[in-house]
N, C-alpha and C positions, 0 to 999 in steps of 0.2 A: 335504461340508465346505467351508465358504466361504473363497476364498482369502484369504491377508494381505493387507492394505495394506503397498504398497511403503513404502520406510525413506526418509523425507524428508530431503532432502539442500539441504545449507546452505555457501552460500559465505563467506569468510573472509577479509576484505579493511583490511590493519591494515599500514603499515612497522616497527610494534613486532613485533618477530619472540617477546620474550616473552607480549606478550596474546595472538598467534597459538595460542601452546603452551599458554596458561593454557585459551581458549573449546576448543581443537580437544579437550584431555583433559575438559571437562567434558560437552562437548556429545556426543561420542562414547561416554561414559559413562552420557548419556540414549538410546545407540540410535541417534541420527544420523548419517547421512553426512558427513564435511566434507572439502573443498578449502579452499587457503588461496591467497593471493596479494597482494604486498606495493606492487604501487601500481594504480593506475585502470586503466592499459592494461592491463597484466598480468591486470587480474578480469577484463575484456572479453573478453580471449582464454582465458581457464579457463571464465570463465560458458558460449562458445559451446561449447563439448564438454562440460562436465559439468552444466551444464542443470539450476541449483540450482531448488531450491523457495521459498528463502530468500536474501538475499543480507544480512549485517550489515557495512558499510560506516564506515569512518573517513570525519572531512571532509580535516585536514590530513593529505596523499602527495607525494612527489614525485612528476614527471613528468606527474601528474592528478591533482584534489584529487577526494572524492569525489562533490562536489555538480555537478560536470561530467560523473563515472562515472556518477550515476545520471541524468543528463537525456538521455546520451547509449542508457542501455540504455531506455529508455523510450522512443522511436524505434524502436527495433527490436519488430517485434507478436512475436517468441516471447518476451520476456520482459514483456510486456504486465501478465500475468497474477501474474508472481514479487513475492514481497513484497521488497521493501528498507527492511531498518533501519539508522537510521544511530545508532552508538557512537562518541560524539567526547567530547574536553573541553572543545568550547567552548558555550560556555551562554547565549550571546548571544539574543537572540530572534530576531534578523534572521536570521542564521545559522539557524535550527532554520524559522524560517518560508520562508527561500530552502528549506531542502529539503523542504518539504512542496510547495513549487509547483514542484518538479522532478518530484516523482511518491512521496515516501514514505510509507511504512505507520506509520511509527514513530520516532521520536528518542531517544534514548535518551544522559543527559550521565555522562561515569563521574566519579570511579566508581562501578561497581555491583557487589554481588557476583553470584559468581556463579549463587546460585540463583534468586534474582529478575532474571537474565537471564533462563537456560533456563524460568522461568516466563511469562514475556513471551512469549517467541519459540514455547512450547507454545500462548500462549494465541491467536497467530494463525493457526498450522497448525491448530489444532482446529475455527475457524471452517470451514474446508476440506473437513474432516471428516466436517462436518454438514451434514444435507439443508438447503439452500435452501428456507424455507417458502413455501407460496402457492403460485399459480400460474407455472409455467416461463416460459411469455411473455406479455408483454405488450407491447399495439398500442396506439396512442395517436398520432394523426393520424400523421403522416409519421415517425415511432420505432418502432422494434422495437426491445426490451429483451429479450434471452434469458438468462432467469438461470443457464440448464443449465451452457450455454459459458459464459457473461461476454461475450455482445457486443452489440454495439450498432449497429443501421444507420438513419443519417439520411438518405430519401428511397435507399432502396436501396443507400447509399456506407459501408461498417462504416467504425466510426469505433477509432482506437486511444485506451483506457485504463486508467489504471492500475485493481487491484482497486477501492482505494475512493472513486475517483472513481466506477466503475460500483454500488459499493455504494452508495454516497448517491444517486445518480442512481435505482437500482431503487426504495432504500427511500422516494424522496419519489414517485416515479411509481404507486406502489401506494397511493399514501395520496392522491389527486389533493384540491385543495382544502381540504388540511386545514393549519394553521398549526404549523410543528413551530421552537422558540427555540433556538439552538445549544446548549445542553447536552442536551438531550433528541437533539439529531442526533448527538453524541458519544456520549452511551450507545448509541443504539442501532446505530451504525452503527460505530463503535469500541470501543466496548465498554468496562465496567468496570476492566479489567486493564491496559488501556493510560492514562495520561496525557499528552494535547497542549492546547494553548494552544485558547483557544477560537476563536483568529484564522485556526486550520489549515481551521476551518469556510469562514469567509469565500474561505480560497485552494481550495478546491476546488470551491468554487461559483461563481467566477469563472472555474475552470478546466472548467467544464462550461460553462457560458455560450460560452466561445470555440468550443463544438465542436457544440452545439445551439440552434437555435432559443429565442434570448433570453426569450421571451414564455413559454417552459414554466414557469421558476424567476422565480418572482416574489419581492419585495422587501418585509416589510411594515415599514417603519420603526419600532426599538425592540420589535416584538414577534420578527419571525423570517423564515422561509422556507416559502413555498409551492408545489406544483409545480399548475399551472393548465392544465385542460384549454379555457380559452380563446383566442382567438387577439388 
């Protein structure tokens, strides 16, 4: 008999102590785990012990707003790998593009209800879920890309980030030389279920730039992006 899969566990990070009780009876109603925690410091110290899967995130807290919580867990390599969405009301674009270039999975402006949350939040665990296609590693001059773990080492040194920084990163490194326009890198690398600004594109690919060898991710003006096995 094949074991279960462990019950994915999701952090809950809101000073509205009623959206706390509205997410924590729905989500636990889908099965889930949750912790809750009502400002930035406070997830900090629940995320280190209870070691979410997921972390859904306010921007305005006191004490820590959340686009400071999430730059600061992104620092730390064991949450490297945990998704953070952020559930605000503010709808700004700055605001929503500040937290993609902290390290976010998702945005999310309320309200929402709440089945097309817990549909959301299903639809990025299930990526998890499912086998990584292709090949496990790939080499490519001075990269090591290992899709098994999520990691990444330049010239030997791993590098820390977030999932889908390293998802865009695998999915253009497997496709070497080929021109991919940013909605086509949103589908495939975000997927249908989510919606972000097409400009989330542009900040994770600046944010790969900072950590890799410039010359990989090339630029083709007005068409898109390339990852070039030239030097």
């Amino acid at each position: 008999m094949a074991n279960a899969l462990p019950i994915p566990k999701i952090l809950l990070v809101d000073d509205d102590p009623d959206i706390i009780e509205l997410l924590e009876y729905n989500l636990q109603k889908e099965g889930y785990e949750t912790q809750s925690a009502m400002d930035g410091i406070q997830a900090l110290e629940v995320a280190k012990s209870f070691k979410p899967d997921l972390i859904l995130l306010d921007v305005m807290m006191p004490r820590q707003d959340g686009i400071e919580t999430a730059r600061r867990l992104r620092l730390m390599p064991e949450f490297k790998e945990v998704y953070i969405l952020f559930l605000t009301a503010r709808a700004e674009e700055y605001t929503e593009v500040a937290a993609f270039d902290v390290g976010a999975d998702d945005y999310i402006v309320k309200p929402i209800k709440p089945r097309a949350l817990v549909s959301r939040i299903r639809a990025l665990l299930r990526r998890d879920a499912q086998q990584i296609e292709g090949d496990e590693k790939i080499e490519i001059g001075q990269l090591v890309i290992n899709r098994t773990n999520y990691s990444v080492l330049n010239n030997g040194v791993a590098l820390v980030m977030p999932k889908k920084e390293f998802e865009l990163l695998s999915f253009l490194a497997k496709h070497p030389n080929k021109v991919f326009n940013r909605d086509e890198l949103l589908e495939k690398v975000w997927g249908t279920d989510v919606y972000v600004v097409e400009r989330t594109v542009d900040v994770h690919i600046r944010k790969l730039r900072e950590k890799i060898p410039e010359h990989y991710i090339k630029t083709l003006k007005g068409v898109g992006y390339m990852f070039t096995l030239e030097d």
